[in-house]
C-alpha positions in Angstrom: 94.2 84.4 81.2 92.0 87.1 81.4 93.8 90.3 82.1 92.6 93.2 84.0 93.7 96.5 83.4 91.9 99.0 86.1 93.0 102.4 88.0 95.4 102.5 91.2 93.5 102.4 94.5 95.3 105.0 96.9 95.3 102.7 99.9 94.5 100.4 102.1 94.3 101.1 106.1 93.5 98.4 108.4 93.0 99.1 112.3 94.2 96.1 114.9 92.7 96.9 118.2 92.4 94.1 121.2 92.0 93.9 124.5 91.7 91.5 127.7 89.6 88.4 126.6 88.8 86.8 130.7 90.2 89.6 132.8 89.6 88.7 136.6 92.5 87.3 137.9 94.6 87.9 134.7 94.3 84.8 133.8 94.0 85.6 130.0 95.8 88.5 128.7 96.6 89.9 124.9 98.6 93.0 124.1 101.9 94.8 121.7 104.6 91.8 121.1 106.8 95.0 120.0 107.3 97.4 117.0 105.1 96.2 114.1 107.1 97.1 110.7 106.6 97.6 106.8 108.5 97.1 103.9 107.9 97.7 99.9 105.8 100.6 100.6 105.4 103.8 98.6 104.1 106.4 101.2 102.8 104.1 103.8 103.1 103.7 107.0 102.3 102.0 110.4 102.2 102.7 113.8 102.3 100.7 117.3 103.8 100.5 120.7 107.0 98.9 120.6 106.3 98.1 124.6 105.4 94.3 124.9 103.2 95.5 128.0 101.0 98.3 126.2 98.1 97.0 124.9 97.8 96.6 121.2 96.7 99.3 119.0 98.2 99.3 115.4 97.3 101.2 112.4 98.7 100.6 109.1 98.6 102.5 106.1 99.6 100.7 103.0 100.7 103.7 101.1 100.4 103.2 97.2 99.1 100.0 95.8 99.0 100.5 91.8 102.0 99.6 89.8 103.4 103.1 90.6 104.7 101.0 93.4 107.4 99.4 91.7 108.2 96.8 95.2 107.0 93.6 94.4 105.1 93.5 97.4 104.0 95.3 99.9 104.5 93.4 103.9 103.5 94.1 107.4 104.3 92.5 110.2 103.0 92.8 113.4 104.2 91.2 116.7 101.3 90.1 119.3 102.2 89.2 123.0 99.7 86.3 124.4 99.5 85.3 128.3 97.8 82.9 129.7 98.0 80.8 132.8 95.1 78.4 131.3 94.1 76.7 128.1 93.7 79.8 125.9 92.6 80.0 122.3 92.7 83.5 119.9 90.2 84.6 117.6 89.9 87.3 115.4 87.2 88.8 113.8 86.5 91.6 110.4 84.6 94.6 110.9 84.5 96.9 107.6 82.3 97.6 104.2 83.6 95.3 101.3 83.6 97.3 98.2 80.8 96.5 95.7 83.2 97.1 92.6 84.5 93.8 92.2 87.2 95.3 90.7 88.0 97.1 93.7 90.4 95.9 96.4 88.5 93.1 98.4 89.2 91.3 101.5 91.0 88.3 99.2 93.7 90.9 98.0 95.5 91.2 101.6 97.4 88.5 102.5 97.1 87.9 106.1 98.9 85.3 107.7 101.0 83.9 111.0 104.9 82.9 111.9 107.6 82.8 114.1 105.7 82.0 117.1 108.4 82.4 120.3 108.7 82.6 123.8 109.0 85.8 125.1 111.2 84.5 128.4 112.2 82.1 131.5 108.5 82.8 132.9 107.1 81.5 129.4 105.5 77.9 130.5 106.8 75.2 128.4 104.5 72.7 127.9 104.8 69.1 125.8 101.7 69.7 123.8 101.8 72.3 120.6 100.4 75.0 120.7 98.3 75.1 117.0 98.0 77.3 114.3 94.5 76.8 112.7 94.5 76.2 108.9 95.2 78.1 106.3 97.0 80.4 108.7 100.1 79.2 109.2 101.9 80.7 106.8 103.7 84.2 105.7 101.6 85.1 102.9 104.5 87.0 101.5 106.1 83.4 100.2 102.9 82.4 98.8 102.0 84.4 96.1 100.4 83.0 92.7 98.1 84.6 90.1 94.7 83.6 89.5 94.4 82.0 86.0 91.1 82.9 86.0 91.1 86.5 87.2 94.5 87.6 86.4 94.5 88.7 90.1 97.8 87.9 92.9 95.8 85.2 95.4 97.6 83.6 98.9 97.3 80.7 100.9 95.6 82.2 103.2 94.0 86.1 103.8 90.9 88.5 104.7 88.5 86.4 103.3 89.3 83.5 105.6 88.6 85.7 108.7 84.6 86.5 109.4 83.4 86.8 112.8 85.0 85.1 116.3 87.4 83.3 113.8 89.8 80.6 116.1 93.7 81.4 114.5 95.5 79.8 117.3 94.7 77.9 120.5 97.0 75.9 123.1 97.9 75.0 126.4 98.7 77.2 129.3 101.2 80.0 128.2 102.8 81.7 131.5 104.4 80.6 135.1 102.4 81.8 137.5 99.3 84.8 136.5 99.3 86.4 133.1 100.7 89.2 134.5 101.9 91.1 131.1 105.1 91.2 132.2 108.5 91.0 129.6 108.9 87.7 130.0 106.1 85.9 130.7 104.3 84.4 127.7 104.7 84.3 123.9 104.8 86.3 120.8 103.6 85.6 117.1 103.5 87.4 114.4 100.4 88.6 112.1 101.5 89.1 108.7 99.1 91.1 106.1 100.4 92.1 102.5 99.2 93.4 99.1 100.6 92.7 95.7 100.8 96.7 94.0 98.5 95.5 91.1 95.7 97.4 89.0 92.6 97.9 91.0 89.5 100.1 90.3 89.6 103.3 92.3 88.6 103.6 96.2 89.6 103.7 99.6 89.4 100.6 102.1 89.5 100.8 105.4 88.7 97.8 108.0 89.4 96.7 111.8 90.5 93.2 113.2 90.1 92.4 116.7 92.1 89.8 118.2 90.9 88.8 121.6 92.1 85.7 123.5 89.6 83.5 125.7 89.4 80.2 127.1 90.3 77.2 125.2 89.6 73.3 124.1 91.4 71.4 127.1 95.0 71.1 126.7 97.1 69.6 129.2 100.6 70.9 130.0 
């Protein structure tokens, strides 16, 4: 195995913004699931509504990613609020420079997956169908870290890389009783789950933006 033995990058910040995807009539509505957290960070941060009916806005700062950070790894999850009183898919798309140093961090060093998908309350519809999680998503990238034999570098199931433009991460039948109002207890919550391995990196600072938006979906009967 090729070992690779660069500086510390400073940080990572990544930007989550989204907003209504079909707005008349509320009939499709994304926003805050609550307070987004972090753990096994050395002088990070992250910031969000904890309000399930603001919209959602996070920004986190992954703080130290070198092996100065002695945490095994470093996790963020972020809760997302979906209403819908349709078919509804979500997409997400990456906006951001990649960093020509290969050795720099790159999309494929943040994990970025999705669990613990729930109902928010007795106006959540319940339907027979599923509601899916597209592939490799579904997952906490946290649990599935290995090292590259080839690279010497931490890889997941599932991360940046996998996520270009208008890119479908979960789709299903109608989610609410009644409009999407964004009320408290009127549709479901998931989690979006990003995380870096502190590791060697060549120096830099990254920053990016996803956008989730939620739209009409493929036909699912409920």
């Amino acid at each position: 195995m090729t070992k690779h033995f660069l500086q510390s990058a400073l940080f990572f910040c990544v930007v989550l913004l989204a907003g209504l995807g079909n707005t008349f009539a509320q009939a499709l509505d994304i926003s805050s699931g609550g307070a987004p957290t972090i753990t096994g960070t050395t002088g990070g941060s992250v910031t969000g509504s904890s309000s399930v009916t603001t919209n959602l806005t996070v920004t986190i700062n992954f703080g130290e990613i070198s092996p100065s950070n002695t945490n095994s790894i470093i996790k963020v999850t972020v809760p997302i609020a979906v209403r819908s009183n349709q078919a509804y898919k979500v997409t997400a798309t990456y906006s951001g420079a990649v960093n020509a140093n290969a050795q720099a961090l790159q999309k494929s060093d943040i994990g970025f997956g999705l669990r613990n998908w729930r109902a928010m309350g007795s106006n959540s519809r319940v339907c027979a169908l599923p509601h899916t999680i597209y592939s490799p998503f579904s997952n906490d990238p946290a649990s599935s870290v290995s090292i590259n034999a080839t690279t010497g570098r931490v890889q997941y199931v599932s991360d940046l890389a996998d996520v270009t433009t208008n890119t479908t991460i979960l789709s299903g039948p109608r989610l609410s009783n009644g409009g999407a109002s964004r009320a408290t207890n009127d549709g479901y919550i998931f989690d979006a789950i990003f995380t870096i391995t502190p590791q060697f990196y060549a120096a830099g600072t990254t920053s990016a933006t996803i956008t989730f938006t939620i739209s009409a979906g493929p036909t699912a009967a409920c």
